[in-house]
C-alpha positions as CSV (number, residue, x, y, z in Angstrom):
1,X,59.7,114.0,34.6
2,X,57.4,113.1,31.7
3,X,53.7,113.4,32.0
4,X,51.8,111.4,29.9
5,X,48.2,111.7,29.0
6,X,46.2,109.0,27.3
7,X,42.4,110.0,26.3
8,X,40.1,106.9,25.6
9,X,36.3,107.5,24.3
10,X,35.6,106.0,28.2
11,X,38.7,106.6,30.4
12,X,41.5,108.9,30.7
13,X,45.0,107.4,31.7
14,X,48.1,109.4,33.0
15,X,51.2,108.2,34.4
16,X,54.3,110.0,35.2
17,X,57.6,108.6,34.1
18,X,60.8,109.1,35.9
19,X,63.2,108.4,33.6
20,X,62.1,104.9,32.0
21,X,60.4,104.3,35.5
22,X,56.7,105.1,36.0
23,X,56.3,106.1,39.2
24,X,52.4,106.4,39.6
25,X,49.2,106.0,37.1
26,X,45.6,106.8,37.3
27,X,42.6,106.0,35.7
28,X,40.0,108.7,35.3
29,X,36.5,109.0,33.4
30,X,37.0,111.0,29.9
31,X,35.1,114.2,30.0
32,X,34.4,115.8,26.6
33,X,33.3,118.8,28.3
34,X,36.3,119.5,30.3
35,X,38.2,122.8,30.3
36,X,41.3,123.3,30.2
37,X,41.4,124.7,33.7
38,X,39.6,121.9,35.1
39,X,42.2,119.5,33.4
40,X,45.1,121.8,34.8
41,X,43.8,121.7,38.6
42,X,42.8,118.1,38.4
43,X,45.9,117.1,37.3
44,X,47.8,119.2,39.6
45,X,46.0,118.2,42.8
46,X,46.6,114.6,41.7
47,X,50.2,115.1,40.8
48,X,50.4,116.6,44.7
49,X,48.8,114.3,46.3
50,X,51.8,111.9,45.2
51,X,54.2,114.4,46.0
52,X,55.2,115.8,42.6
53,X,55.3,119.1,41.8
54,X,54.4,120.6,38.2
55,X,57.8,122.3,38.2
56,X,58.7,119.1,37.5
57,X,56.9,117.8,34.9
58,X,59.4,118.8,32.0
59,X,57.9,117.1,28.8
60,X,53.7,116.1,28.2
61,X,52.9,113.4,25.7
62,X,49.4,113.2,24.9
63,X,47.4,110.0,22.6
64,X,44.4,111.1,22.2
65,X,41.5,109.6,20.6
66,X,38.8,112.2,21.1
67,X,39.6,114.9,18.6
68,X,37.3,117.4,20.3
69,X,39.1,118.1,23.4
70,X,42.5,118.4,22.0
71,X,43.1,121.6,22.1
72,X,41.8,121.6,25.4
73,X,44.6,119.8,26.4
74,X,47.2,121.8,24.4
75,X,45.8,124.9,26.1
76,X,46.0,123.1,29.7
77,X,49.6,122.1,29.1
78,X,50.5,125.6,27.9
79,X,49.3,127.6,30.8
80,X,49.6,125.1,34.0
81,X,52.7,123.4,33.0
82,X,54.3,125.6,30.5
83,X,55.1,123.3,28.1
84,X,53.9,122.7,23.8
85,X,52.9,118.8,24.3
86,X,53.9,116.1,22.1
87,X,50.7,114.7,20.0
88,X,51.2,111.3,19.1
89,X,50.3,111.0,15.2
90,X,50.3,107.4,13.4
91,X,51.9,108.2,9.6
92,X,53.6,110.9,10.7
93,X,55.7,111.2,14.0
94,X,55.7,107.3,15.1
95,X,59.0,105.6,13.6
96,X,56.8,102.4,13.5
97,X,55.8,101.3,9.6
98,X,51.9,101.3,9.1
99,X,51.3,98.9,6.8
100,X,47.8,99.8,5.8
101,X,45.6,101.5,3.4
102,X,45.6,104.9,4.9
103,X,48.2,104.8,7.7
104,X,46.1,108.0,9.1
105,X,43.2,106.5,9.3
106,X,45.0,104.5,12.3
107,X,44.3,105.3,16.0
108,X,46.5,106.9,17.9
109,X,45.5,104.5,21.0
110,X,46.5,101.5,18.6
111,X,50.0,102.4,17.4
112,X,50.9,103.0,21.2
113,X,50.0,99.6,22.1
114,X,52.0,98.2,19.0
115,X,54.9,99.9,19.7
116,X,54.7,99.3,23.4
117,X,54.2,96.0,23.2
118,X,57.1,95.2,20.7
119,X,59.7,96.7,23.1
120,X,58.5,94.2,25.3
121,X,57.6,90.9,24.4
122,X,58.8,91.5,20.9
123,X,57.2,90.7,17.0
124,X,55.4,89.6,15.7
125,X,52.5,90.0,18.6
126,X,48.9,90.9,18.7
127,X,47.8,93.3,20.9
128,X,43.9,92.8,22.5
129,X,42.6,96.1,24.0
130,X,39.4,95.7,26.3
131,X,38.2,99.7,25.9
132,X,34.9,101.3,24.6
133,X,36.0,98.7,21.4
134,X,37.8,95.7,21.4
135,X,40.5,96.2,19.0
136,X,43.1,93.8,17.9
137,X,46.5,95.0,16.5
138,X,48.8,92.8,14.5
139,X,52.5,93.6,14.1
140,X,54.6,91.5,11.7
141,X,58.0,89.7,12.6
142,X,59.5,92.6,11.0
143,X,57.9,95.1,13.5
144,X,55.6,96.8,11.0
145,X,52.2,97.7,12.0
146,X,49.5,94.9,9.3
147,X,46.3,95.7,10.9
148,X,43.8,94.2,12.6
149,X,40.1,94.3,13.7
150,X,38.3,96.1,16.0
151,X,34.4,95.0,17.9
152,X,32.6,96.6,20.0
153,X,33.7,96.6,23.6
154,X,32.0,94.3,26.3
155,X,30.7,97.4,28.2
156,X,29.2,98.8,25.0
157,X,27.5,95.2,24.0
158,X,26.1,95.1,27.4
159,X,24.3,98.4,27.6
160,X,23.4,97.9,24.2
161,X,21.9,94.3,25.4
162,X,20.4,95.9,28.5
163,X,18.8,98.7,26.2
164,X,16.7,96.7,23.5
165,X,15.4,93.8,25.9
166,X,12.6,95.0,28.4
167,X,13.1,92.3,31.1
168,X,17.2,92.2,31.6
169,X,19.3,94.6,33.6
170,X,22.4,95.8,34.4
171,X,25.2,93.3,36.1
172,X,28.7,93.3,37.2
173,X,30.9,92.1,35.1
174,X,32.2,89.1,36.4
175,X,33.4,85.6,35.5
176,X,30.6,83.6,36.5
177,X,31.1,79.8,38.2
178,X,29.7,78.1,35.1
179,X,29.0,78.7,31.8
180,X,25.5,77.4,32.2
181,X,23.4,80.3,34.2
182,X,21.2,79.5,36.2
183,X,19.1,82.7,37.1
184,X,19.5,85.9,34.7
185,X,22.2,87.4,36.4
186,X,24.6,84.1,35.7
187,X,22.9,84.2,32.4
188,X,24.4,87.8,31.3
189,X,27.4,87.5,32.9
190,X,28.0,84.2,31.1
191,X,27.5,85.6,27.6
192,X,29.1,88.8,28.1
193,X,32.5,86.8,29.3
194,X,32.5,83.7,27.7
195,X,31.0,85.1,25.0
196,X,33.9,87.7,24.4
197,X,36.7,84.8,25.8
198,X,35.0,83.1,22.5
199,X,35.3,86.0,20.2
200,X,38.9,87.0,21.6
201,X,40.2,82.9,20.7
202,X,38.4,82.8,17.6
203,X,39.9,86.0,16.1
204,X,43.2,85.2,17.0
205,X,43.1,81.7,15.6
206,X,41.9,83.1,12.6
207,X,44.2,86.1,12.6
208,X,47.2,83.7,13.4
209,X,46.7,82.0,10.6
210,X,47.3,84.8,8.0
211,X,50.5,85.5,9.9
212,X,54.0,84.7,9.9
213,X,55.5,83.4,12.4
214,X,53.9,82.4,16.0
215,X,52.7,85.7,17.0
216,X,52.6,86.2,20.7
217,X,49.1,87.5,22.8
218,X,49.0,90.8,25.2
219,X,46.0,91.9,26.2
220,X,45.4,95.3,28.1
221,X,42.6,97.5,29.4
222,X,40.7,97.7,31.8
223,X,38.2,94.3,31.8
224,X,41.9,92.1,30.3
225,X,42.7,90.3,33.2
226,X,38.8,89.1,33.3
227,X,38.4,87.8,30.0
228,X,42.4,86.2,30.1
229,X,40.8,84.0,32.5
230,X,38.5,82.8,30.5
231,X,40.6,82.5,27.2
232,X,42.7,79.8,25.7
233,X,44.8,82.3,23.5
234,X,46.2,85.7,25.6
235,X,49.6,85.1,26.6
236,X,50.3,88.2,29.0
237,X,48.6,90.9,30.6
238,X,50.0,94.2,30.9
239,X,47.3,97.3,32.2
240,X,50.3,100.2,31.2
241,X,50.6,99.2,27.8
242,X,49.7,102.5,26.2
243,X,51.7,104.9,29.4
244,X,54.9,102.7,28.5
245,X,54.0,103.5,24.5
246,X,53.6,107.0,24.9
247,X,56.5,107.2,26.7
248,X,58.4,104.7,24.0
249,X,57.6,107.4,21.2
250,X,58.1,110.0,22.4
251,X,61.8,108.8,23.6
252,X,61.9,108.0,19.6
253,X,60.8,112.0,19.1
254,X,63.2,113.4,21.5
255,X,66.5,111.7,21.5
256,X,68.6,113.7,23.8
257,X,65.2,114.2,26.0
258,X,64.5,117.6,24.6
């Protein structure tokens, strides 16, 4: 079995693949100051409370975003699972062409996505990911990775609104009846989600245009079924985006599943 390990600036994905099947996901808060033996047991008791036991676990593949902690997770991997995990790293061991400036300047989060998403619904395609920023990833109609743009995340704008205005407070995020609030609550939660539904259709008009092609919409993360809702332009929704990615390239990696 294949454990795979996403590490967001927010949240922490894993997922354990079967084969091409993923047989169970979770969706934990990212910890910079996690050790390695916390990760280890953590992931272990999860990992038992479905049944599975780290015996077999036989390969990790790790995207990680959060440079800090990586060896954290190298060592965790080493001495629960006894396995050397496979670090996804853009421009070097993804098969996908980067066609950027500095192909290494690339997250790691964003090329899994691409690549992901191109097995599925095929180029060209842009990939929206709601996460601690909202990035948007283009691929071509030749499968090669153009770019994009990345804003902040709606969770970040909102604490960042919340912060610097005396008088308004925290929400839920929700999609509110109208877009016309009519107390502050209905206010926020107005702005914050047809705000970004606004943003999300008027990048993707404008980044549709400087494409070839009809590029199709996939959103993922954790707020993308929300703000689809409220959008004219996102096509499909698809929360294991980045699992099915990580286990995509590392397939690529490891041919004969070594």
């Amino acid at each position: 079995m294949l454990l795979v390990v996403d590490v967001g600036n927010t949240n922490t994905g894993l997922g354990v693949f079967d084969g091409r099947r993923l047989l169970v996901s979770w969706r934990l808060a990212s910890r910079r100051e996690q050790t390695a033996d916390e990760y280890g047991v953590f992931i272990q008791t999860l990992l038992a409370s479905r049944g599975i036991e780290r015996s077999q676990i036989t390969a990790v593949a790790i995207s990680n975003v959060v440079p800090p902690v990586q060896q954290t997770l190298e060592w965790m991997c080493e001495k629960y699972f006894g396995i050397h995990p496979f670090t996804v790293e853009p421009g070097v061991n993804v098969k996908m062409p980067l066609r950027v400036d500095n192909p290494r300047e690339v997250g790691s989060d964003r090329v899994v996505n691409a690549v992901a998403a191109v097995e599925f619904y095929g180029p060209p395609l842009i990939v929206i990911d709601f996460g601690t920023a909202t990035t948007f990833d283009c691929v071509n109609s030749r499968g090669e990775f153009i770019g994009g743009a990345i804003a902040p995340g709606i969770t970040v704008a909102a604490e960042a609104l919340i912060s610097r205005a005396a008088r308004l407070y925290r929400v839920e995020i929700v999609r509110p009846k109208e877009a016309i609030g009519r107390n502050t609550t209905t206010n926020i939660q107005s702005g914050l989600v047809y705000g970004y539904a606004g943003l999300v259709d008027g990048l993707v008009e404008r980044i549709r245009a400087e494409m070839d092609g009809d590029p199709k919409v996939i959103a993922t993360g954790g707020l993308a079924g929300l703000i689809q809702e409220a959008t004219r332009t996102v096509q499909h929704v698809n929360p294991d985006l980045r699992l099915e990615g990580l286990r995509l390239i590392w397939e690529q990696s490891h041919p004969q599943g070594s």
